[in-house]
mmCIF file of the N, C-alpha and C atoms, coordinates in Angstrom:
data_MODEL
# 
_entry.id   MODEL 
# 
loop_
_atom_site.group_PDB 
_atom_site.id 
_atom_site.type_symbol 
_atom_site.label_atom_id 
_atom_site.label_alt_id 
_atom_site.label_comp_id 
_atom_site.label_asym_id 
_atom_site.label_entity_id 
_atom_site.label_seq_id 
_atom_site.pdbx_PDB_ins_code 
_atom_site.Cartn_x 
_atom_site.Cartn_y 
_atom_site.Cartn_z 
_atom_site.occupancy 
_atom_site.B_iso_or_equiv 
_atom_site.pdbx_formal_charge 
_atom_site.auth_seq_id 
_atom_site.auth_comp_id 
_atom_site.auth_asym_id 
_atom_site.auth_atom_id 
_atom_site.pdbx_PDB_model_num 
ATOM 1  N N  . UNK A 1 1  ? -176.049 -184.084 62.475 1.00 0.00 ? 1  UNK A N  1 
ATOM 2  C CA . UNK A 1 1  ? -177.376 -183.765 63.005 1.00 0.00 ? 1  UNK A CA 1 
ATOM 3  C C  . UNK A 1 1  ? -178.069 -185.005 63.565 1.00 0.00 ? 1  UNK A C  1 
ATOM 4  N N  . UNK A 1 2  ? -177.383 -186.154 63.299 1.00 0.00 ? 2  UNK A N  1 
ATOM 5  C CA . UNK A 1 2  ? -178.253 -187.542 64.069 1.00 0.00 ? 2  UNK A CA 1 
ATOM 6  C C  . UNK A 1 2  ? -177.193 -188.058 65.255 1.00 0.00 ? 2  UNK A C  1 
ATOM 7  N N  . UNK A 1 3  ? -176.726 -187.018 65.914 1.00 0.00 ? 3  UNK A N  1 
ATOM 8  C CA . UNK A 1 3  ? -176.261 -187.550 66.990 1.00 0.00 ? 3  UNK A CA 1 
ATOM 9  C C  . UNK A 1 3  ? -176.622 -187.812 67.983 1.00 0.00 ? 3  UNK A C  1 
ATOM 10 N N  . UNK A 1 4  ? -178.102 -186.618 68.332 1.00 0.00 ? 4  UNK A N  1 
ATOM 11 C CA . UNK A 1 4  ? -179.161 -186.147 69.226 1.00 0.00 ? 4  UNK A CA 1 
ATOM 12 C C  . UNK A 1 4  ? -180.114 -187.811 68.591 1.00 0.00 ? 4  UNK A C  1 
ATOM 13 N N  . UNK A 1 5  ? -180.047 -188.754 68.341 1.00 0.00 ? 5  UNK A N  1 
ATOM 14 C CA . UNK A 1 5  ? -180.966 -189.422 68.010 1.00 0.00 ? 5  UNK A CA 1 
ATOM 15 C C  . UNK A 1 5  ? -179.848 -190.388 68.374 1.00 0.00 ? 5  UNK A C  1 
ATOM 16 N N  . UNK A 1 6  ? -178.309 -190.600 68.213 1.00 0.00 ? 6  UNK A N  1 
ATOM 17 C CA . UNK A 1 6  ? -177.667 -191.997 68.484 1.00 0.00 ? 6  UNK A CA 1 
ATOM 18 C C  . UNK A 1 6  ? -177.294 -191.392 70.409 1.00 0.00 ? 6  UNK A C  1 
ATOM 19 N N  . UNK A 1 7  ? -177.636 -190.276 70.650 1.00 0.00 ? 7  UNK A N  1 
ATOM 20 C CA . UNK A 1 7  ? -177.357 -190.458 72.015 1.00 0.00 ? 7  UNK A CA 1 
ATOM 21 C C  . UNK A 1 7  ? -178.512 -190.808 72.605 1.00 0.00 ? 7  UNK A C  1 
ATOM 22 N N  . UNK A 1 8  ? -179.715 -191.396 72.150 1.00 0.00 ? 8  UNK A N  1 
ATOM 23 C CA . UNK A 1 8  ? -180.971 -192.004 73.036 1.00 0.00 ? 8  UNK A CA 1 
ATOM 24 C C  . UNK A 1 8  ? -179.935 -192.973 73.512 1.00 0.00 ? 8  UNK A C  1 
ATOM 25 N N  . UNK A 1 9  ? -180.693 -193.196 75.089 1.00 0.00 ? 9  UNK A N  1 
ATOM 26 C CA . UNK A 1 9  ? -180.488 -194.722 75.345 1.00 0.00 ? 9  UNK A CA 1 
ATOM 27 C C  . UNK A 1 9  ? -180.807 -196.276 74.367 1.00 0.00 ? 9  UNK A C  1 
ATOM 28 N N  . UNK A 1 10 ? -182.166 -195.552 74.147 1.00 0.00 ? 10 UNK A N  1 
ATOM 29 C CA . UNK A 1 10 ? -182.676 -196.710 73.179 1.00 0.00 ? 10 UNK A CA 1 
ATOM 30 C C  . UNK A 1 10 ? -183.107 -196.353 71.897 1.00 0.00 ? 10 UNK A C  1 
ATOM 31 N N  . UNK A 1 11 ? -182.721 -196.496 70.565 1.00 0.00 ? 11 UNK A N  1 
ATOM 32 C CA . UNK A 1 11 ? -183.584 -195.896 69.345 1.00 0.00 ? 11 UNK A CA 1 
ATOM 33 C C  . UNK A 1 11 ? -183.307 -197.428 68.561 1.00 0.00 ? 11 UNK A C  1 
ATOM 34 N N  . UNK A 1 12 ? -184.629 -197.043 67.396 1.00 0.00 ? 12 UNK A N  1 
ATOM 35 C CA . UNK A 1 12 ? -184.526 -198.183 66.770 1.00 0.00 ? 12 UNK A CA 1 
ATOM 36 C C  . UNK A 1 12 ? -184.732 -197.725 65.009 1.00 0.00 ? 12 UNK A C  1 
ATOM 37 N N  . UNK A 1 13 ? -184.698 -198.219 63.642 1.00 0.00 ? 13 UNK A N  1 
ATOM 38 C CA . UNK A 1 13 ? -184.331 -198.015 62.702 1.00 0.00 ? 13 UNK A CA 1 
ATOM 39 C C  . UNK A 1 13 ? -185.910 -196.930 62.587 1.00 0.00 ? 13 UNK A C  1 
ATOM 40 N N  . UNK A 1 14 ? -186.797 -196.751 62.868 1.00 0.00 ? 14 UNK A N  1 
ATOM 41 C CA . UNK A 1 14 ? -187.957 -195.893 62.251 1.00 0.00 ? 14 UNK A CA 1 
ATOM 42 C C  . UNK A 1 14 ? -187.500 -194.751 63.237 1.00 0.00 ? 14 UNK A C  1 
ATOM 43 N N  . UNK A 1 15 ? -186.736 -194.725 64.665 1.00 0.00 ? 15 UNK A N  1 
ATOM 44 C CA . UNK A 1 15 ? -186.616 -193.438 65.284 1.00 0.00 ? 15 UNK A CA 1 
ATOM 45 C C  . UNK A 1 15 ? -185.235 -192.707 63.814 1.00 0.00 ? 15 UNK A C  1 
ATOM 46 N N  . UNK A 1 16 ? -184.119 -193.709 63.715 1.00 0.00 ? 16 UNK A N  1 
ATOM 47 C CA . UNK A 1 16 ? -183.323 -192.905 62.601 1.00 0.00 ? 16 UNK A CA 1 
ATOM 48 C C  . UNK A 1 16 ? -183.660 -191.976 61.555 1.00 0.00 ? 16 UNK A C  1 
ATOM 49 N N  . UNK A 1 17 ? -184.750 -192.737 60.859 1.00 0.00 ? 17 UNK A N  1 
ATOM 50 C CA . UNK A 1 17 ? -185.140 -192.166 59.717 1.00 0.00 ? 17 UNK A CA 1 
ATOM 51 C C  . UNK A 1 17 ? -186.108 -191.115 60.262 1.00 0.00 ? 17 UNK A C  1 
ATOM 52 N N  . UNK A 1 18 ? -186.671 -191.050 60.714 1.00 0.00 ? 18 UNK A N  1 
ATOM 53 C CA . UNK A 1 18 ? -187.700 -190.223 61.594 1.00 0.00 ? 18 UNK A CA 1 
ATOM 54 C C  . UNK A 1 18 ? -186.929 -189.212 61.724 1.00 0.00 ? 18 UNK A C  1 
ATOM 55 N N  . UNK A 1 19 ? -185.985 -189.255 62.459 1.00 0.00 ? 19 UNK A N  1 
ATOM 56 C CA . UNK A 1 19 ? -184.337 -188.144 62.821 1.00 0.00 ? 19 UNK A CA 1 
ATOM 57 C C  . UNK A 1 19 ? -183.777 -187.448 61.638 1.00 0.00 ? 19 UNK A C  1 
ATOM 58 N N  . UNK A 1 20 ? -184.063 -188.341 60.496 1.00 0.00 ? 20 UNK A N  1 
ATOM 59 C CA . UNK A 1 20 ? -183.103 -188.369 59.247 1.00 0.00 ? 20 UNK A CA 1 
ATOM 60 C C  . UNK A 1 20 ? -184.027 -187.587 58.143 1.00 0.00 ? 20 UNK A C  1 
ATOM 61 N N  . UNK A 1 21 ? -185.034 -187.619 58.176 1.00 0.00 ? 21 UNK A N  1 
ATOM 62 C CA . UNK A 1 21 ? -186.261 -186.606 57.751 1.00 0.00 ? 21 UNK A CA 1 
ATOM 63 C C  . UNK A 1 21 ? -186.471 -185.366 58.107 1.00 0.00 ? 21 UNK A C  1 
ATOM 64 N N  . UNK A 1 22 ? -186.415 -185.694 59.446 1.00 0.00 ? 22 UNK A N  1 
ATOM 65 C CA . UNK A 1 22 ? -186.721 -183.982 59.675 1.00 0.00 ? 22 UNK A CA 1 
ATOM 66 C C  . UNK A 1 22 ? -185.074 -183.183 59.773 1.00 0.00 ? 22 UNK A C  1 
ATOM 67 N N  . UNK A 1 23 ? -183.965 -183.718 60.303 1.00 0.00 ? 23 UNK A N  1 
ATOM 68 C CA . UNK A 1 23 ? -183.116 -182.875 59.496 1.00 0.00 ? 23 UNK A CA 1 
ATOM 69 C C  . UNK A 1 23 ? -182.706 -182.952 57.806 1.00 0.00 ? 23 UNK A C  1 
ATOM 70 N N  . UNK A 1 24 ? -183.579 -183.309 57.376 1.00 0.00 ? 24 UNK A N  1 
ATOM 71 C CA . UNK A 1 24 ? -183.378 -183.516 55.675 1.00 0.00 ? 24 UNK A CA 1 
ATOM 72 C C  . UNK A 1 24 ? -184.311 -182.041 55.661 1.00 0.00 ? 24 UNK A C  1 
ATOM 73 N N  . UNK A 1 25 ? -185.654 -182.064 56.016 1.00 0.00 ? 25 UNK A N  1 
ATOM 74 C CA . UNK A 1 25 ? -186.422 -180.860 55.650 1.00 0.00 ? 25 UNK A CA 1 
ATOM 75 C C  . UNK A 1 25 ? -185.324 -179.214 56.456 1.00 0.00 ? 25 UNK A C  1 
ATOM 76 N N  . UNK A 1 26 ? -185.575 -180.019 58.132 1.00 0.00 ? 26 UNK A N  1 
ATOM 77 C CA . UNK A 1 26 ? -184.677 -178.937 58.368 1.00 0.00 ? 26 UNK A CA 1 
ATOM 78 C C  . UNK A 1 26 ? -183.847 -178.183 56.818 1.00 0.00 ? 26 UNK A C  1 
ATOM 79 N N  . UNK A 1 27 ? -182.936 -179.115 56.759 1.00 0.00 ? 27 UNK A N  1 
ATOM 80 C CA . UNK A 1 27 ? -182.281 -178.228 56.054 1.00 0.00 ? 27 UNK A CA 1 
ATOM 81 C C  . UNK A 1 27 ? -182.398 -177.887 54.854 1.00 0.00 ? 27 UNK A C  1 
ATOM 82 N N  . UNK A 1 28 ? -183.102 -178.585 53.988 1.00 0.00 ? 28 UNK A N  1 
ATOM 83 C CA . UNK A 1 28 ? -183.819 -178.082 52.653 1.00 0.00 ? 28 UNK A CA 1 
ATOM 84 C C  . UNK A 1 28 ? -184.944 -177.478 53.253 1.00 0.00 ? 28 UNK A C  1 
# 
């Protein structure tokens, strides 16, 4: 589910977790 976040051109460690949160809720 953080692939849509490593295919930005540019992301940086708060876009990951940012990414990494909401598919955490997503899925819980």
């Amino acid at each position: 589910m953080i692939s849509f976040a490593v295919a930005q051109p540019s992301f940086t460690a708060a876009d990951i977790a940012t990414s990494a949160d909401e598919a955490f809720h997503a899925v819980v």
